[in-house]
DSSP file (Angstrom, degrees, kcal/mol; ACC not computed):
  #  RESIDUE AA STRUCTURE BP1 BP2  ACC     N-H-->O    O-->H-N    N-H-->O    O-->H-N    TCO  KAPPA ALPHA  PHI   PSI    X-CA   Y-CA   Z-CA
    1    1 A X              0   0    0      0, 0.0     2,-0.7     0, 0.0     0, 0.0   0.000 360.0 360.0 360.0 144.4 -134.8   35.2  -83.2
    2    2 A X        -     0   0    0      4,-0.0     2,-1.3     3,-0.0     3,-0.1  -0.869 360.0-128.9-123.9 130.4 -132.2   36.0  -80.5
    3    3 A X     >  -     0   0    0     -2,-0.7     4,-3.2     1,-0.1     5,-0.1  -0.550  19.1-170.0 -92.2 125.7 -128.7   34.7  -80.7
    4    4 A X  H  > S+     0   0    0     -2,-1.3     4,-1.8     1,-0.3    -1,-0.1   0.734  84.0  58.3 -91.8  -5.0 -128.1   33.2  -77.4
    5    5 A X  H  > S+     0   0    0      2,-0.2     4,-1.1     3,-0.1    -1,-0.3   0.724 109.0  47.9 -62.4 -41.9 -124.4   32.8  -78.1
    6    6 A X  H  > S+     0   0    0      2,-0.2     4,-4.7     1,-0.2    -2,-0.2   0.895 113.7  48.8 -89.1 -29.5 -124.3   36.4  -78.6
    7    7 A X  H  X S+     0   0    0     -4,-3.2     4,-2.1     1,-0.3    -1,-0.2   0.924 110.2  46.8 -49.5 -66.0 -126.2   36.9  -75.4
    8    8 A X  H  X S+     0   0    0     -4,-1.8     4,-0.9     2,-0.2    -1,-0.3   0.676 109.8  52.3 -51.2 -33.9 -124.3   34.8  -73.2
    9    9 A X  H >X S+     0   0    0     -4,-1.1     4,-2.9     2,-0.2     3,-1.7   0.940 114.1  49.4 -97.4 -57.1 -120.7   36.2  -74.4
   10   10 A X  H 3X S+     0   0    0     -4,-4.7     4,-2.3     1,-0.2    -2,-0.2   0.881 112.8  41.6 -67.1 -43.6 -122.3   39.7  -73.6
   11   11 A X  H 3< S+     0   0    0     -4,-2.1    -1,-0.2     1,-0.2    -2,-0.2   0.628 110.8  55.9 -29.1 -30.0 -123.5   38.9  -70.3
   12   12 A X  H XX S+     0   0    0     -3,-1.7     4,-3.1    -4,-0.9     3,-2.4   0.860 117.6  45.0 -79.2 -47.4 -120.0   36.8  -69.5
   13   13 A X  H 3X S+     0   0    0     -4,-2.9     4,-2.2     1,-0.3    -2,-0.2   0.921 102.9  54.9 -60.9 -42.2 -118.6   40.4  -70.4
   14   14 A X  H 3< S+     0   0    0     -4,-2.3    -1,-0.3    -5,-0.3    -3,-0.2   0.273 106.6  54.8 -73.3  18.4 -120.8   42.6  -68.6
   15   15 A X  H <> S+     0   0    0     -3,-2.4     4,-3.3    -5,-0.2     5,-0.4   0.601 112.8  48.2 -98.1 -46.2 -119.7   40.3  -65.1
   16   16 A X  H  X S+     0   0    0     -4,-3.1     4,-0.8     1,-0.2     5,-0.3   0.969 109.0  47.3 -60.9 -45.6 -116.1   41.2  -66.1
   17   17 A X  H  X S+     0   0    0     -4,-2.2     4,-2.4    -5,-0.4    -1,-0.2   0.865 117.0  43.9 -77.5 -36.1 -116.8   44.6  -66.6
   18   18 A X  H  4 S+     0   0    0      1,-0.2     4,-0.4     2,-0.2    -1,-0.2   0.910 115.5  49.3 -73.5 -38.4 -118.8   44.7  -63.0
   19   19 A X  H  < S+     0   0    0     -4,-3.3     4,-0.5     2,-0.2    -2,-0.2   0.553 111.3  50.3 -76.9 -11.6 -116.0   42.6  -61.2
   20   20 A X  H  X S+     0   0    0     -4,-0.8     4,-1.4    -5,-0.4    -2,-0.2   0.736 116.6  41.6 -89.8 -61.4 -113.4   45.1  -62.7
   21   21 A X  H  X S+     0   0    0     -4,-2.4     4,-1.1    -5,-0.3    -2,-0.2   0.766 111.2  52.0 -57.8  -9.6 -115.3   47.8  -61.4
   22   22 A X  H  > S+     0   0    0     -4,-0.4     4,-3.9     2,-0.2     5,-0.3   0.838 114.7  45.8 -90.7 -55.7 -116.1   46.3  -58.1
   23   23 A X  H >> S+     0   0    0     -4,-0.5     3,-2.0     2,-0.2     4,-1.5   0.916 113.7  49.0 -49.7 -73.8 -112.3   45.6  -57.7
   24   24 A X  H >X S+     0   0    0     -4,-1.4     3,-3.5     1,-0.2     4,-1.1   0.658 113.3  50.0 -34.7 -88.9 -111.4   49.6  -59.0
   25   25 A X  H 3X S+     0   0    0     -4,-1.1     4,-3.3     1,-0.3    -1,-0.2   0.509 113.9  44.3 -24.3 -54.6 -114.1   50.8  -56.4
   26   26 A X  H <X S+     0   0    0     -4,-3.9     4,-1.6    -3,-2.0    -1,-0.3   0.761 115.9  43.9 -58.4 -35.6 -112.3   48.6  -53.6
   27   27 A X  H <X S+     0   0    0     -3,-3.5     4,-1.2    -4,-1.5    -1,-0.2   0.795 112.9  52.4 -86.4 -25.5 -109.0   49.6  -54.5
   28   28 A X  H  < S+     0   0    0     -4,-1.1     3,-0.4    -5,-0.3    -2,-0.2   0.921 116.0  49.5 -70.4 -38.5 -110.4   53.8  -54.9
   29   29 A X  H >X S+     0   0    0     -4,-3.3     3,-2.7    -5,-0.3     4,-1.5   0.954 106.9  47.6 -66.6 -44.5 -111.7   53.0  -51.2
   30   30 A X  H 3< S+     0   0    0     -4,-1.6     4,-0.4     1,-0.3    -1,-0.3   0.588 120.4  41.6 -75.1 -14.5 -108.7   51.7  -50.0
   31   31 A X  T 3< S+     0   0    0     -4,-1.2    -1,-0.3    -3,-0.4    -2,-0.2   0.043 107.0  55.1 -76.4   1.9 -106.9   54.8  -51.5
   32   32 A X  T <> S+     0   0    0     -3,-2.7     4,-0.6     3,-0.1    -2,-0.2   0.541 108.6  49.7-126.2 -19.2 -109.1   57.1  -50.7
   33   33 A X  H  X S+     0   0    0     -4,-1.5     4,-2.2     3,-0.2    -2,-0.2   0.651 108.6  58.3 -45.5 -34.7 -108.7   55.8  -46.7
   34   34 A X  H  > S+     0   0    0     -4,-0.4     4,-1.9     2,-0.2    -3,-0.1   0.754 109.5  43.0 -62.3 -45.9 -104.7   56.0  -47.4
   35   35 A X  H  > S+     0   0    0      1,-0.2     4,-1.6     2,-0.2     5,-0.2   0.812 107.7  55.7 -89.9 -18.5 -105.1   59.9  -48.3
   36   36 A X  H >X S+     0   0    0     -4,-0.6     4,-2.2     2,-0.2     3,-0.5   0.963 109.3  55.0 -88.2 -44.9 -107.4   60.7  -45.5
   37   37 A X  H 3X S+     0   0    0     -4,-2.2     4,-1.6     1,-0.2    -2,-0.2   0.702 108.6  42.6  52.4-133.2 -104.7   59.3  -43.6
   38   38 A X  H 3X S+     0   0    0     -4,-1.9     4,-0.9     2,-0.2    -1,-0.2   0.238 104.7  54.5 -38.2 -26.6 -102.1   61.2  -44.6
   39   39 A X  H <X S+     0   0    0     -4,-1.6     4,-1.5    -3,-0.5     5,-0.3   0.710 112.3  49.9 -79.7 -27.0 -103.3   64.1  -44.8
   40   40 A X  H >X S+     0   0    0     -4,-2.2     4,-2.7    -5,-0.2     3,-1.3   0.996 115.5  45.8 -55.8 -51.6 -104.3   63.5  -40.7
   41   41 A X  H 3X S+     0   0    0     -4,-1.6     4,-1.5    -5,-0.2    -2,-0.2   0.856 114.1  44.3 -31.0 -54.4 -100.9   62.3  -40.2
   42   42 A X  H 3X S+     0   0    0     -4,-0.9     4,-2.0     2,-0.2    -1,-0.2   0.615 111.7  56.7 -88.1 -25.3  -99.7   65.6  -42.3
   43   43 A X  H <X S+     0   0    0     -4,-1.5     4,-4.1    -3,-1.3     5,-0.2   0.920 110.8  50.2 -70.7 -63.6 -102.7   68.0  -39.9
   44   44 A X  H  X S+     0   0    0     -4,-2.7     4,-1.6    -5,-0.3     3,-0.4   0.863 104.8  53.9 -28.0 -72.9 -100.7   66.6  -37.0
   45   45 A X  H  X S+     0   0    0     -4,-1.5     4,-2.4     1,-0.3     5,-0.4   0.923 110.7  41.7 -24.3 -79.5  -97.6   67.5  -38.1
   46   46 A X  H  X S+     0   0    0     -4,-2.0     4,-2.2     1,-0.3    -1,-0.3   0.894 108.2  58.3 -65.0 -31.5  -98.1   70.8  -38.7
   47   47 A X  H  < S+     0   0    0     -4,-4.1     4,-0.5    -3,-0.4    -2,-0.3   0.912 114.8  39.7 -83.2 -26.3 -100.0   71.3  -35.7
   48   48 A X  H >X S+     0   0    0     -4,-1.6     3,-2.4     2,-0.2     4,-1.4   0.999 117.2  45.1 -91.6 -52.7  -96.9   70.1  -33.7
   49   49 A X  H 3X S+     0   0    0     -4,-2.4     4,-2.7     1,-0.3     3,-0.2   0.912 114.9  55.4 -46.3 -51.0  -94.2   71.9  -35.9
   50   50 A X  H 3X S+     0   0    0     -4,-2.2     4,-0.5    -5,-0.4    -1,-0.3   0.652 115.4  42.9 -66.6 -21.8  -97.1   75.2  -35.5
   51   51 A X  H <4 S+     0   0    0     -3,-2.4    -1,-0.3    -4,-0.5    -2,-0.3   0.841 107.0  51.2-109.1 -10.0  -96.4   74.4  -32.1
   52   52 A X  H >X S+     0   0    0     -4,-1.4     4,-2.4    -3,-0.2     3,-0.9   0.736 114.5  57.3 -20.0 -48.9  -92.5   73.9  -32.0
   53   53 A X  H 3X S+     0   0    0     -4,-2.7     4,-1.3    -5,-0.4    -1,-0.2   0.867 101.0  48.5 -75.9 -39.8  -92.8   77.3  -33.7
   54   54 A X  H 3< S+     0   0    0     -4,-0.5    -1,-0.3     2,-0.2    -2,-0.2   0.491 110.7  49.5 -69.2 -23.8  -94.4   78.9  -31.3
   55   55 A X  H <4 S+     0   0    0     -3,-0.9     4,-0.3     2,-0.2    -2,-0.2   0.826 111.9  47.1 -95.1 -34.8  -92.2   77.8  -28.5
   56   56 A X  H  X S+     0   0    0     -4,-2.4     4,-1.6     2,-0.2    -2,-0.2   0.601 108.3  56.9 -76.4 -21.9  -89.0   78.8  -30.2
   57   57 A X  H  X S+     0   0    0     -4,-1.3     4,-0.9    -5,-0.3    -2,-0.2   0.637 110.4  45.9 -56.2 -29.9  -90.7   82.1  -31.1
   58   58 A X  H  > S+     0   0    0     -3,-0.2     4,-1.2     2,-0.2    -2,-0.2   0.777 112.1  51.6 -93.8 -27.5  -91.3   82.5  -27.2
   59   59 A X  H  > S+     0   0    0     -4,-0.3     4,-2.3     2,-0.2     5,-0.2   0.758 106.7  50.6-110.4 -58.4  -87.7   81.5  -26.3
   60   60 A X  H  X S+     0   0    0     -4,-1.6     4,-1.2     2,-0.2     5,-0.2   0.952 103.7  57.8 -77.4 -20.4  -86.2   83.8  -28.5
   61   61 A X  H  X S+     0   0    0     -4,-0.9     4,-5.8     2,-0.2     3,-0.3   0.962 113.0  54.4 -16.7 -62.4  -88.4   86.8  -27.1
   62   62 A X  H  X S+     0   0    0     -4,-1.2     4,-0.6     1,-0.2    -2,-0.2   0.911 107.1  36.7 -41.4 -70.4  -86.6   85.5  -24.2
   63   63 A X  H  X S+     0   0    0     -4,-2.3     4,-0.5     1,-0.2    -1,-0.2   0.563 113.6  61.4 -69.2 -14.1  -83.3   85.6  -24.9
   64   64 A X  H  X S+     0   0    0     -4,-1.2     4,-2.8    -3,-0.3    -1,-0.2   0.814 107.3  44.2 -54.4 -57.4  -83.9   88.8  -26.8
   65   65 A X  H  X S+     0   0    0     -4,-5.8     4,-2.6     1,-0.2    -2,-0.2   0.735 110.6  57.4 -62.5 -22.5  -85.0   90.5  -23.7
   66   66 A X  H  X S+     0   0    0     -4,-0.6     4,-1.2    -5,-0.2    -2,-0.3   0.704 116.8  40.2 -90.2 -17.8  -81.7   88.6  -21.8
   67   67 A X  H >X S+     0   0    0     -4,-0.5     4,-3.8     2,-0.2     3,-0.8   0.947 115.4  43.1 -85.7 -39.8  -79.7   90.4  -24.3
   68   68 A X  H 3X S+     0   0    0     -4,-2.8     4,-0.7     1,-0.3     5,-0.4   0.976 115.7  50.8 -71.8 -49.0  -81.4   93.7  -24.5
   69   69 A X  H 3X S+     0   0    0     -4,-2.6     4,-0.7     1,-0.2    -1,-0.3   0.797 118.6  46.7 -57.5 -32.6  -81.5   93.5  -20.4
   70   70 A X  H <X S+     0   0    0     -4,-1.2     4,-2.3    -3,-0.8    -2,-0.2   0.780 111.3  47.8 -70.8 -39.7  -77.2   92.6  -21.0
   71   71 A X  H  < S+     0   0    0     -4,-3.8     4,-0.4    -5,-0.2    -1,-0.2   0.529 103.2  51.5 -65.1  -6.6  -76.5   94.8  -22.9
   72   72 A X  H  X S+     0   0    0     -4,-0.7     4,-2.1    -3,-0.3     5,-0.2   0.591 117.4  48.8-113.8 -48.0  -78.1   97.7  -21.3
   73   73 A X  H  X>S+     0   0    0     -4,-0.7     4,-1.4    -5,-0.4     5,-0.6   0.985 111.4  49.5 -60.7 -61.3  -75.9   96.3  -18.0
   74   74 A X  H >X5S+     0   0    0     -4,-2.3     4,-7.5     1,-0.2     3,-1.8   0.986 115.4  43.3 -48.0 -53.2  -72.5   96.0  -20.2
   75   75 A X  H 3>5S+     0   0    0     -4,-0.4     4,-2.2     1,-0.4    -2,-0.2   0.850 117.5  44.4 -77.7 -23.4  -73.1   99.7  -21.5
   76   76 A X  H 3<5S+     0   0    0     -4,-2.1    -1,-0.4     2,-0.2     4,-0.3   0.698 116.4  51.0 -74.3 -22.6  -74.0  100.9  -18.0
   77   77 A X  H <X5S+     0   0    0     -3,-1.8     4,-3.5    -4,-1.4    -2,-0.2   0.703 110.4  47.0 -80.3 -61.8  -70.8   98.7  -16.8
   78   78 A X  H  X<S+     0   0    0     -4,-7.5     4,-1.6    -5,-0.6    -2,-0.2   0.962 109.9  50.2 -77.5 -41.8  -68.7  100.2  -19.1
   79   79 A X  H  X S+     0   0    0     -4,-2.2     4,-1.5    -5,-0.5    -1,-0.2   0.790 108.9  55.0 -71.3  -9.3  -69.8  103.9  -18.4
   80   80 A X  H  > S+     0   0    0     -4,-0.3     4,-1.4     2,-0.2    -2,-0.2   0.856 107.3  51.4 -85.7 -48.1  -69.3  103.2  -14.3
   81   81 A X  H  X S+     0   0    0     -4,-3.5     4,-3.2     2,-0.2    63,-0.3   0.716 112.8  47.1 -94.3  -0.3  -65.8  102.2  -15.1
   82   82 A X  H  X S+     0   0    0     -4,-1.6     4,-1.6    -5,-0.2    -2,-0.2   0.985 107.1  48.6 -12.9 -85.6  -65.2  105.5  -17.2
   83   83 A X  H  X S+     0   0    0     -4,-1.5     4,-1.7     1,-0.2    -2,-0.2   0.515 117.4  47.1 -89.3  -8.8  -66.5  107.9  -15.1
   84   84 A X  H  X S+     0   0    0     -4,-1.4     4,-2.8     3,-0.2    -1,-0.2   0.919 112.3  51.7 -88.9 -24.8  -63.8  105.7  -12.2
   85   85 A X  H  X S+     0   0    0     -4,-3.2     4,-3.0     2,-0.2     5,-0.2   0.994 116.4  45.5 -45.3 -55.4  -60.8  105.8  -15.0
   86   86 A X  H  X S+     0   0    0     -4,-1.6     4,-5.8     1,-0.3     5,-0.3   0.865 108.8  46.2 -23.0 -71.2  -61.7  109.3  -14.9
   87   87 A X  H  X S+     0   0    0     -4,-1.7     4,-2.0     1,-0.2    -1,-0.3   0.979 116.4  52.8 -68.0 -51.3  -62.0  110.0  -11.2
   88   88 A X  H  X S+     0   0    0     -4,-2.8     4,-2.0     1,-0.2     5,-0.3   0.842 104.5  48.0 -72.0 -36.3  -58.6  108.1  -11.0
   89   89 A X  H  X S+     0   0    0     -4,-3.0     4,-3.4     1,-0.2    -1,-0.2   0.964 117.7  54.2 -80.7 -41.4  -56.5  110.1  -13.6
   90   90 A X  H  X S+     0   0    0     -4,-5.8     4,-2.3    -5,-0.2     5,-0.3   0.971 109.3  43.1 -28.7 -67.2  -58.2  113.2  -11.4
   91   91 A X  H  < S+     0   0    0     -4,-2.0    -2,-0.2    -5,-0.3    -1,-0.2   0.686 113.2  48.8 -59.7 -31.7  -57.1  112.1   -8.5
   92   92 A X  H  X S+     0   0    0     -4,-2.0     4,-2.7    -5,-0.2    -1,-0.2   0.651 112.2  50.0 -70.0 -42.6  -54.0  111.4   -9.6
   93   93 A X  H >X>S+     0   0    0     -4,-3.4     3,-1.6    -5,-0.3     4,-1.5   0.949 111.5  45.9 -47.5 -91.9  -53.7  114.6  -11.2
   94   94 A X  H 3X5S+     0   0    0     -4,-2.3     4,-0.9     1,-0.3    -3,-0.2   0.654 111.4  54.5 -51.0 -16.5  -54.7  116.7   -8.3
   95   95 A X  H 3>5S+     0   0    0     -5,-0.3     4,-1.7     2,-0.2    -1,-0.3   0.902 107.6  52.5 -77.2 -33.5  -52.3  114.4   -5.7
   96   96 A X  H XX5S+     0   0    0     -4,-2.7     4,-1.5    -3,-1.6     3,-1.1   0.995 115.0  41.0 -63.9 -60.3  -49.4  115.2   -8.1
   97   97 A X  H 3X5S+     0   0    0     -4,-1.5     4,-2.8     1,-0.2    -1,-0.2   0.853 111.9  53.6 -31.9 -36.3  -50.3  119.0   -7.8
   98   98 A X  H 3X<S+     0   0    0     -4,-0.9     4,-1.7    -5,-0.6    -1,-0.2   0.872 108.6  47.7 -87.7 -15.8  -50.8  118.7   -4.7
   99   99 A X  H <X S+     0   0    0     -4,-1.7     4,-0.7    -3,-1.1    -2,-0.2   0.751 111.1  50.6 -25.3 -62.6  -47.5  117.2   -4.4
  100  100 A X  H  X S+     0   0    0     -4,-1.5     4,-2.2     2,-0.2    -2,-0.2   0.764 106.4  54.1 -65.0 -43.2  -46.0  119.8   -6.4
  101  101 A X  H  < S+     0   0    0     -4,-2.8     9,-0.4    -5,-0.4    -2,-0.2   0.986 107.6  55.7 -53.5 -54.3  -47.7  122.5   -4.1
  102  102 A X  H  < S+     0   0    0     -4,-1.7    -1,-0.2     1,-0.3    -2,-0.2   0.861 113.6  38.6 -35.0 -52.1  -46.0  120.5   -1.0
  103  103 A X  H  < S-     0   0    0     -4,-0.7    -1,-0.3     6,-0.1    -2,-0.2   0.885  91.0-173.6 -80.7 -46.1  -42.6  120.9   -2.5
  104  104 A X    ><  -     0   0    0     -4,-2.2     3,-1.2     3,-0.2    -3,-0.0  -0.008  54.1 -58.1  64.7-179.6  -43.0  124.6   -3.9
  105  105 A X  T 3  S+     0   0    0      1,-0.2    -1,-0.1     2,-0.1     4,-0.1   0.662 139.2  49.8 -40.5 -20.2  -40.0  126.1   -6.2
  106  106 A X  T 3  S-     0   0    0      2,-0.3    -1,-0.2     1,-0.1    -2,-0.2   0.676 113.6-107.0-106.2  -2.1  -37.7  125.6   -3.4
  107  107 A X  S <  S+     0   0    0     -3,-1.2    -3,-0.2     1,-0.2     2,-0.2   0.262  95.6  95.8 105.0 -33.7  -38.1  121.8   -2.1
  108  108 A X  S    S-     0   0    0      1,-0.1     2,-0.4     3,-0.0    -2,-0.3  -0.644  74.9-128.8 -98.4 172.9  -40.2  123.6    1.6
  109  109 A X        -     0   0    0     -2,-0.2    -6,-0.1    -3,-0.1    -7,-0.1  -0.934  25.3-112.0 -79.1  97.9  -43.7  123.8    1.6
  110  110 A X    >   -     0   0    0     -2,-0.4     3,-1.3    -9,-0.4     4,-0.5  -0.190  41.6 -96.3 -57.5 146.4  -45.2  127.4    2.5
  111  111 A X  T 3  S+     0   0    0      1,-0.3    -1,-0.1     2,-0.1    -3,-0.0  -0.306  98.3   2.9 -70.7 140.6  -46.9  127.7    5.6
  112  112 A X  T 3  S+     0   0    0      1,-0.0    -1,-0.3    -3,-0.0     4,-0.1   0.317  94.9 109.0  81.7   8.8  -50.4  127.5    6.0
  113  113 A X  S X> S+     0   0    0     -3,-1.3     4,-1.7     2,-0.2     3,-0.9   0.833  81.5  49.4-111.9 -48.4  -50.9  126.7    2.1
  114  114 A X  T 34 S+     0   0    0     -4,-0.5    -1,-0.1     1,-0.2     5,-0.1   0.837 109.1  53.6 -86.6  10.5  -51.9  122.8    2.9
  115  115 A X  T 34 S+     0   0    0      1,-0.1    -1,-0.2     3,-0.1    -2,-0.2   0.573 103.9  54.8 -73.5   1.2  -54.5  124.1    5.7
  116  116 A X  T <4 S+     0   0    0     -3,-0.9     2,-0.2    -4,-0.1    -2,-0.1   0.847  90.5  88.9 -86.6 -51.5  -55.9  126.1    3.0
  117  117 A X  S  < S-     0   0    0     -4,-1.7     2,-0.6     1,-0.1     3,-0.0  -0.444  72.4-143.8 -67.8 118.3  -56.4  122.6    0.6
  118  118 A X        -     0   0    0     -2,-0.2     6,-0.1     1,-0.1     4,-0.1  -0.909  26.9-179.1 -74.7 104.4  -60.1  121.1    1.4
  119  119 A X  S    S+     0   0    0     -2,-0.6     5,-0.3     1,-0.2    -1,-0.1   0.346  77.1  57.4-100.3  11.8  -58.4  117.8    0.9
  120  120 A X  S >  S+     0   0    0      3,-0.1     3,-1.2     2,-0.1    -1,-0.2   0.499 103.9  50.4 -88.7 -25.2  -61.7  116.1    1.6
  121  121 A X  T 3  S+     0   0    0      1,-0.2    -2,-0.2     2,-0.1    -1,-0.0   0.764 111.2  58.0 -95.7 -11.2  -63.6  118.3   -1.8
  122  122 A X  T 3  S-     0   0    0     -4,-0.1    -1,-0.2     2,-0.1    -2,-0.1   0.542 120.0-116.5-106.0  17.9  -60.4  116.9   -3.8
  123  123 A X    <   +     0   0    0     -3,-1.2    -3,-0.1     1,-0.1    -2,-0.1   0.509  64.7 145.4  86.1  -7.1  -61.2  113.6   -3.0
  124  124 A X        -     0   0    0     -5,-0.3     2,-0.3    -6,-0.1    -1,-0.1  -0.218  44.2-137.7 -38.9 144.8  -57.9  112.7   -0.8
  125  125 A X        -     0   0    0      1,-0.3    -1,-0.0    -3,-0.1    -5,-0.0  -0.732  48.8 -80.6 -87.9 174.4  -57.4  110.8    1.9
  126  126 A X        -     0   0    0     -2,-0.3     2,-0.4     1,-0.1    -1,-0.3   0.032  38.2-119.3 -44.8 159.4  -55.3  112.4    4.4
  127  127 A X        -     0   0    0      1,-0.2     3,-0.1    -3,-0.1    -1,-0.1  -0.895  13.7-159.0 -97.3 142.2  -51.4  112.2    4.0
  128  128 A X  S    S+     0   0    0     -2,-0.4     2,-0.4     1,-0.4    -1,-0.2   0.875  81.1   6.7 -94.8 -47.9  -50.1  110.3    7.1
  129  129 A X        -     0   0    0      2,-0.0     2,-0.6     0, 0.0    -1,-0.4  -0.994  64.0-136.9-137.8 152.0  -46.4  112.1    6.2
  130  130 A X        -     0   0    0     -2,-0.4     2,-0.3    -3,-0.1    -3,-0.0  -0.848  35.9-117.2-118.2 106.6  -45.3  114.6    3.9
  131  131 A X        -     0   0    0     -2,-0.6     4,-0.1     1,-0.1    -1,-0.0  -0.348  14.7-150.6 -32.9 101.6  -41.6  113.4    2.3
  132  132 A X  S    S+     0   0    0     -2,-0.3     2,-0.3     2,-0.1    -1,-0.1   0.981  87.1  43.8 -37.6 -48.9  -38.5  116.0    3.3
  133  133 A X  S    S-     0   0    0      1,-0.1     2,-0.1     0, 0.0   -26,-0.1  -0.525 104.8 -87.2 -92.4 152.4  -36.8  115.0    0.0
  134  134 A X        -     0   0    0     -2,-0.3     2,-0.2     1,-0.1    -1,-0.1  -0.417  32.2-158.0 -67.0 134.8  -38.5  114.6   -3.6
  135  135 A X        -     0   0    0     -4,-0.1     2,-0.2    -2,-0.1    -1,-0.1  -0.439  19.9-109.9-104.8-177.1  -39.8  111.8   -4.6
  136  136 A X        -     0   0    0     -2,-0.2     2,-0.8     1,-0.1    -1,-0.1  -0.663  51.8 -95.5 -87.0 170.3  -40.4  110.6   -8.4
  137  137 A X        -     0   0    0     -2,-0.2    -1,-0.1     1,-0.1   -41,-0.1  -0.776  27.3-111.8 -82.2 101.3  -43.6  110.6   -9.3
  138  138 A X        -     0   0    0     -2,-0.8     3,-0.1   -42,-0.0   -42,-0.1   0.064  32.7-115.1 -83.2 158.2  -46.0  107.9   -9.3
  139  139 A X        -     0   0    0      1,-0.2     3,-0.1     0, 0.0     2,-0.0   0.075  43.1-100.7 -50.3 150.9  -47.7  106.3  -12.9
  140  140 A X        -     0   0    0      1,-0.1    -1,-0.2   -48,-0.0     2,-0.1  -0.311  49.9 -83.5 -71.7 173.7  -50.9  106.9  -13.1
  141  141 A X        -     0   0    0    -53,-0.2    -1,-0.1   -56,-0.1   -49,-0.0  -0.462  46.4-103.0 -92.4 172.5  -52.9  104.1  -12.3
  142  142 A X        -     0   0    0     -2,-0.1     2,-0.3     1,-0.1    -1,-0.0  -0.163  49.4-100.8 -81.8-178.7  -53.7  101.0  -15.2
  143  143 A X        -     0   0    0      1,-0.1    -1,-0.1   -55,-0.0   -61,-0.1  -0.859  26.0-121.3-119.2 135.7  -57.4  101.5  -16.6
  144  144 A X  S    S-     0   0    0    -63,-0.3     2,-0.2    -2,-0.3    -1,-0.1   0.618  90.9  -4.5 -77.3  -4.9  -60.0   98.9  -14.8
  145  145 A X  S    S-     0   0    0    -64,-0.2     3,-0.1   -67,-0.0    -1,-0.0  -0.970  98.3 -65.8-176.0 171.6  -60.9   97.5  -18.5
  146  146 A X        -     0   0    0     -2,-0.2    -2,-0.0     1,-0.2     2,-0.0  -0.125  63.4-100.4 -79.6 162.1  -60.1   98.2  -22.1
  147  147 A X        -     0   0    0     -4,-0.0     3,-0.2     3,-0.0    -1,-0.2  -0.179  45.4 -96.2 -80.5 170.7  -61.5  101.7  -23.3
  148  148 A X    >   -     0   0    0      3,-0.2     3,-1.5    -3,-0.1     2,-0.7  -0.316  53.8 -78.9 -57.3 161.3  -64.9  101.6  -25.4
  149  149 A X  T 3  S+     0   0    0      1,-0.3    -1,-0.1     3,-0.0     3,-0.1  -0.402 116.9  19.8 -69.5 109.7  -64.7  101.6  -29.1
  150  150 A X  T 3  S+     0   0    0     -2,-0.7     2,-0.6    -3,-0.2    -1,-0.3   0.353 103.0  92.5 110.4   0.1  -64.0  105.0  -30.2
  151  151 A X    <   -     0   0    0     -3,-1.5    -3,-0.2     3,-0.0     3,-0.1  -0.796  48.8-165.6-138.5 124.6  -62.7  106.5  -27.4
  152  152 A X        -     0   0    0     -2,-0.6     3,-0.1     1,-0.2    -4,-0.1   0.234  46.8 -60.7 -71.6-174.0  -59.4  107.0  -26.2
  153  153 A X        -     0   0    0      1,-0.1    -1,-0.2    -6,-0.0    -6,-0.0  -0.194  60.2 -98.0 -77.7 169.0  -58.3  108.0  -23.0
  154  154 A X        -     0   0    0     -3,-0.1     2,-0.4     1,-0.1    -1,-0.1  -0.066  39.5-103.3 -79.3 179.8  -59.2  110.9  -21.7
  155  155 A X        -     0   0    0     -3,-0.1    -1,-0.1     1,-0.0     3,-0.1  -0.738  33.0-109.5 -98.4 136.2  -57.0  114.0  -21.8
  156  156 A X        -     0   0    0     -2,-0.4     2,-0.2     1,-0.1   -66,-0.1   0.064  44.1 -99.4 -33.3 162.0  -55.0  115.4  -18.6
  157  157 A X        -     0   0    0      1,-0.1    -1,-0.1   -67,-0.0     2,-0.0  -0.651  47.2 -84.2 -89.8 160.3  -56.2  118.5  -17.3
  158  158 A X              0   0    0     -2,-0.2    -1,-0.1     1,-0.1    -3,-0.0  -0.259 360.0 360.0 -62.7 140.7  -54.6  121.7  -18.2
  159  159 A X              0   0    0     -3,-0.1    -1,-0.1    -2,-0.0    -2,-0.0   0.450 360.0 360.0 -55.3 360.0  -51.3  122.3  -15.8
């Protein structure tokens, strides 16, 4: 004997249970479409941020190389206007000696003493006239930029 009441109520149940599962299935697909997606959306992403990176990675090479290539200029820059403080405090030097030679102890100049001076090997120009009286003495000249870190100016030569 079969109960057909019992039959029918499982059968009504096992349609719920297949329409709940049909629905979960539908909703797993539509969720599992969502994540495949997102994670293309998220592939994307990184490949354009992986290539952002890549570009700013090339650009600062760049500007790495404009420094190293500026810096290399500055320090080359800065030793050219050295070695010309240099040659100027020389030059200045040796025109006041050679000043002082002019004048001698006594105010005259001895003869023959500036044909003697290679005033081309001390870096002169010519004198167009040689003062009778004494003059003061001029400053040395100002320095063509501030000195480098650690090093002062350089020292007179010995008298």
């Amino acid at each position: 004997v079969f109960d057909v009441g019992g039959l029918l109520e499982d059968a009504e149940t096992k349609n719920a249970a297949l329409e709940k599962v049909d629905e979960l299935e539908e909703h797993l697909s539509h969720l599992s479409e969502r994540l495949q997606d997102l994670e293309n959306e998220n592939m994307m992403r990184v490949a354009e941020l992986e290539k952002q990176l890549l570009h700013r990675d090339n650009e600062l090479e760049t500007i790495k190389e404009t420094y190293k290539d500026a810096s290399s200029q500055v320090h080359t820059l800065r030793r050219m206007i050295k070695e010309k403080e240099e040659a100027l405090q020389r030059q200045f030097h040796l025109g006041k000696q050679l000043t002082d030679l002019q004048q001698g102890p006594s105010g005259d100049c001895p003869d023959g003493i500036l044909a003697a001076l290679p005033r081309s090997a001390l870096g002169l120009e010519p004198i167009q006239s040689i003062p009778s009286t004494p003059t003061a003495p001029t400053p040395p000249p100002q320095p063509l930029a501030p000195p480098l870190s650690g090093h002062g100016p350089p020292p007179p030569p010995p008298p």
